[in-house]
VOPAGU-2260 file (C-alpha; in pm, 1 decimal, decimal comma):
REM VOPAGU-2260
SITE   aa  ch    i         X         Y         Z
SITE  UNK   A    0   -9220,5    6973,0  -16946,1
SITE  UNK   A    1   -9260,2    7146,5  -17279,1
SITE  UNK   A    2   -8953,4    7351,4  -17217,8
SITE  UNK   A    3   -8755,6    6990,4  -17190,1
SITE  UNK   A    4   -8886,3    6838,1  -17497,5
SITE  UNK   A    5   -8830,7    7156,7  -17702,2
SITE  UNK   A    6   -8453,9    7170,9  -17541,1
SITE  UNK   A    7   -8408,0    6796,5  -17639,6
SITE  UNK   A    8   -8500,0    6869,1  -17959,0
SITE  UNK   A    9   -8241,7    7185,4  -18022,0
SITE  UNK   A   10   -7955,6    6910,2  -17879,7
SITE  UNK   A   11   -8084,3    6645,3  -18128,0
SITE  UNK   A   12   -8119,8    6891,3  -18389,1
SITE  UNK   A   13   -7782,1    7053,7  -18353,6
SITE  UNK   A   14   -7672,1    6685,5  -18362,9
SITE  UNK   A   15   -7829,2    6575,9  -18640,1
SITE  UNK   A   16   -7679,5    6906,7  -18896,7
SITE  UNK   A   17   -7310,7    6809,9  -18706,9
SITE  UNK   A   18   -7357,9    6414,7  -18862,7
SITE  UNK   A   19   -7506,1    6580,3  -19173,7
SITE  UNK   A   20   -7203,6    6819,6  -19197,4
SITE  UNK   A   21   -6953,2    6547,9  -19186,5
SITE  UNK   A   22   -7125,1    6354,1  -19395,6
SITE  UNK   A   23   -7133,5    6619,2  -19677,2
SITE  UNK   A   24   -6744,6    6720,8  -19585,3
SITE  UNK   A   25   -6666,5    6323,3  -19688,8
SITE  UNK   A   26   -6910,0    6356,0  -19987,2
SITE  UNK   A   27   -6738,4    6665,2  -20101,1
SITE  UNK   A   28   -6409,3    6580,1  -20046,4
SITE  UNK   A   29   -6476,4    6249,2  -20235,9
SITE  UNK   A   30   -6664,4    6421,3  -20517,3
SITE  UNK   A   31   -6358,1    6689,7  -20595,6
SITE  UNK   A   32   -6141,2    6437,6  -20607,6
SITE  UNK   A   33   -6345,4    6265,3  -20899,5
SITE  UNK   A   34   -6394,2    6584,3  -21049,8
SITE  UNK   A   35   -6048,2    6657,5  -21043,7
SITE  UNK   A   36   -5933,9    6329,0  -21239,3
SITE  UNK   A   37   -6101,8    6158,9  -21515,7
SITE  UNK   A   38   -6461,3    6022,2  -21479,3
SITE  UNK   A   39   -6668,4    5803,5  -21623,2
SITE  UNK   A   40   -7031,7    5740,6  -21562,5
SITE  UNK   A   41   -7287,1    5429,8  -21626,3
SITE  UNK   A   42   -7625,0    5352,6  -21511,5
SITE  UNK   A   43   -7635,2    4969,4  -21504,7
SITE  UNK   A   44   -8001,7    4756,2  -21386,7
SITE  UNK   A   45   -7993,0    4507,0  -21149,8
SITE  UNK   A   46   -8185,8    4162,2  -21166,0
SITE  UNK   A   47   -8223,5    3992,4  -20798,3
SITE  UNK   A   48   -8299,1    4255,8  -20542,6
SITE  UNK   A   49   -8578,1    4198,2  -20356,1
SITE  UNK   A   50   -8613,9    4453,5  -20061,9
SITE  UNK   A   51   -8413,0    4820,6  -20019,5
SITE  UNK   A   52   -8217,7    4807,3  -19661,7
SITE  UNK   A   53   -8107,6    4414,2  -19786,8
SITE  UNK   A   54   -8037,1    4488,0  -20116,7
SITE  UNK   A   55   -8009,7    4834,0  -20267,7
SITE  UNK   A   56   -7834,1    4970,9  -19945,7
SITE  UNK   A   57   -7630,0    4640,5  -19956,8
SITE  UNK   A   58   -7522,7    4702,1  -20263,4
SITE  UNK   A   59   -7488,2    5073,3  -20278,5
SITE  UNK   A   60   -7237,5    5052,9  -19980,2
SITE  UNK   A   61   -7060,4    4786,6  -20134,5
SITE  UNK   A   62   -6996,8    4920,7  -20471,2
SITE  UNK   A   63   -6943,9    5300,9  -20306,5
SITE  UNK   A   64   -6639,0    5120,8  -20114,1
SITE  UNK   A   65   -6476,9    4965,7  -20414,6
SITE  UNK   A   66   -6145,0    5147,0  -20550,1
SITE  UNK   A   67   -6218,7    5374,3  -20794,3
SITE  UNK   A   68   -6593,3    5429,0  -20720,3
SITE  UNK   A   69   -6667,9    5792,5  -20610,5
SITE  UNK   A   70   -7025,1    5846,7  -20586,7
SITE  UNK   A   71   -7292,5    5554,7  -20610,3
SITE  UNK   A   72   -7650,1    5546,9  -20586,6
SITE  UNK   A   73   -7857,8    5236,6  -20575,1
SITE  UNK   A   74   -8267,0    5296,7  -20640,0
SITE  UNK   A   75   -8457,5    5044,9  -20563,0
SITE  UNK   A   76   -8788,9    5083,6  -20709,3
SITE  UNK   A   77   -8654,5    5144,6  -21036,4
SITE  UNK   A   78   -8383,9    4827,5  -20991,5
SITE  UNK   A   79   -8100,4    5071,8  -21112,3
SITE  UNK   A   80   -7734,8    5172,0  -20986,7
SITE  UNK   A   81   -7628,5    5512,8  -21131,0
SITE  UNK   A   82   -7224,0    5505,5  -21043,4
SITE  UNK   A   83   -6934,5    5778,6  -21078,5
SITE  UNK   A   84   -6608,9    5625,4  -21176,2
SITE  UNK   A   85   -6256,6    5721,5  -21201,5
SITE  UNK   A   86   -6179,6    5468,0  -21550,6
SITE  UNK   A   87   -5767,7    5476,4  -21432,0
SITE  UNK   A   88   -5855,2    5273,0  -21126,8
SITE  UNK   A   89   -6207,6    5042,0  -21254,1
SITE  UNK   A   90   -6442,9    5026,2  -21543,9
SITE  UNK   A   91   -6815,8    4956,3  -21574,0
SITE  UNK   A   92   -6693,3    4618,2  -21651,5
SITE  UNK   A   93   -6505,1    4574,4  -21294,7
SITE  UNK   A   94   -6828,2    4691,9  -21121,5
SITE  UNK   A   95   -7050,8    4490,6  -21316,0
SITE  UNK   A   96   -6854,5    4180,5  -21221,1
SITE  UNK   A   97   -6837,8    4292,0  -20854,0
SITE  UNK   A   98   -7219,6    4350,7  -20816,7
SITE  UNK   A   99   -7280,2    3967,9  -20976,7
SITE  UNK   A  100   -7014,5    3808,2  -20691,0
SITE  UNK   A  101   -7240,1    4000,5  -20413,2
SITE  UNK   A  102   -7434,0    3785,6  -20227,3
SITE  UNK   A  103   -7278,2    3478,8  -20333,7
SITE  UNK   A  104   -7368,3    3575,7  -20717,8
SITE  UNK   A  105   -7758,2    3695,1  -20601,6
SITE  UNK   A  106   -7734,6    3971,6  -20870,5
SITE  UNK   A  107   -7755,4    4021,4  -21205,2
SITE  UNK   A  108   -7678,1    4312,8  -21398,3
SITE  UNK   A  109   -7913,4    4291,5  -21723,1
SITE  UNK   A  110   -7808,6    4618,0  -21902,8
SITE  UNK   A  111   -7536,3    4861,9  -21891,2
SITE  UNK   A  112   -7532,6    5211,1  -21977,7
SITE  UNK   A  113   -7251,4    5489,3  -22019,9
SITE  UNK   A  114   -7382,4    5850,5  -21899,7
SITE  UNK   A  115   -7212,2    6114,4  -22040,9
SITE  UNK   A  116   -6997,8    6324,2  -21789,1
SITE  UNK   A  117   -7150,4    6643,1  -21786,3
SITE  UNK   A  118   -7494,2    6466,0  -21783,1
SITE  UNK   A  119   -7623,1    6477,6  -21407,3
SITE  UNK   A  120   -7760,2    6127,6  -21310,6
SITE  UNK   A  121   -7925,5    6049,4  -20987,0
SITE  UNK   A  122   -7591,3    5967,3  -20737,1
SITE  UNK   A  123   -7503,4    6364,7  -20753,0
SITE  UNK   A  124   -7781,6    6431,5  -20537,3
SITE  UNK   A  125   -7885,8    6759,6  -20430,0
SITE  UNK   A  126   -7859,4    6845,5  -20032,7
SITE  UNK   A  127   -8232,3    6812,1  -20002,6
SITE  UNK   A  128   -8219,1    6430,2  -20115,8
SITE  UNK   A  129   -7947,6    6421,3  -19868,1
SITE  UNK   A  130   -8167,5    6529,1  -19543,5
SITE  UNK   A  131   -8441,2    6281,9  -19685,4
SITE  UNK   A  132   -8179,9    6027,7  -19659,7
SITE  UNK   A  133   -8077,4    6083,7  -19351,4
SITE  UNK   A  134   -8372,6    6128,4  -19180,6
SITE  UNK   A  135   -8493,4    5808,6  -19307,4
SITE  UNK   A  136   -8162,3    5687,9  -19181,5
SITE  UNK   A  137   -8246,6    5819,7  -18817,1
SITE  UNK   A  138   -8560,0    5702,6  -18800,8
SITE  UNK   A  139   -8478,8    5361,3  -18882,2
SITE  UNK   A  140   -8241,4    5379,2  -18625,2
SITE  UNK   A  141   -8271,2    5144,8  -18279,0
SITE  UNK   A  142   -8350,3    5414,4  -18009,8
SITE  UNK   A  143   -8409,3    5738,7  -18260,1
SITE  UNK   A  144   -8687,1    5900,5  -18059,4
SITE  UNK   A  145   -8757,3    6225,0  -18315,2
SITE  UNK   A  146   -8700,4    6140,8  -18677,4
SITE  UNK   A  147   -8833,4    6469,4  -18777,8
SITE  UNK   A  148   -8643,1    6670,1  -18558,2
SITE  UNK   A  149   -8772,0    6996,4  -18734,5
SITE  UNK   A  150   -9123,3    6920,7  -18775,6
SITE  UNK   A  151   -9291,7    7113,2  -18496,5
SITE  UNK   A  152   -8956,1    7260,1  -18344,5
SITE  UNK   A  153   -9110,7    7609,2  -18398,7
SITE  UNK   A  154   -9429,2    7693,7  -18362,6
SITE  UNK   A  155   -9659,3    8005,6  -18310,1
SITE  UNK   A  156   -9869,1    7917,9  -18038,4
């Protein structure tokens, strides 16, 4: 029986760094391409967001799927949206005006800030932020058994 559960856990394991591995192909891929162009950075805080899967994740998926928008992180504890941008396609201006039209206008983006481009701000996340992410993604999945897939995998006994 323990022989089963351990071998269900390699599978999901060896599923779960597959997803991750596309996921940080797409990130990659999308990340040279802003590196390779101009970019522009901005932190901007957000009035009207009341929870993080509604709201934050709402609008962090939104804004990452604009035109333009390469990288875009949405905290929200701290109410703030730290964005990557290539300036030839959008401005801070554009995505400010997006966010407010978001859930028919629910948002309100109180301050805007430019971020210097070889200052590091919070959406180039390292790949250990990344496996937080998506375990917390997994385990807020319908029918994710093992969030932690590691925790326990090995042990000595």
């Amino acid at each position: 029986m323990n022989r089963k559960i351990l071998n269900i856990q390699l599978i999901l394991a060896a599923l779960l760094l597959t997803i991750a591995g596309c996921s940080s192909t797409e990130k990659n891929e999308k990340s040279a391409l802003a590196s390779a162009s101009d970019v522009a950075k901005c932190s901007l805080k957000i009035d009207g967001m009341t929870c993080q899967i509604g709201c934050a994740t709402y609008i962090q998926k939104k804004l990452a799927a604009e035109n333009g928008v390469s990288d875009c992180k949405v905290d929200f504890e701290s109410k703030t949206a730290h964005l990557i941008f290539d300036p030839s396609i959008t401005s801070q201006d554009d995505c400010i005006n997006k966010i407010q039209t978001y859930n028919n206008g629910a948002y309100k983006v109180t301050e805007a800030k430019s971020i210097p481009v070889d200052e590091k701000v919070e959406a180039e996340s390292d790949s250990e932020n990344n496996a937080v992410d998506l375990e917390s993604k997994l385990g807020q999945t319908q029918g994710a058994i093992f969030p932690n897939l590691l925790n326990g995998l090995f042990s000595l006994d």
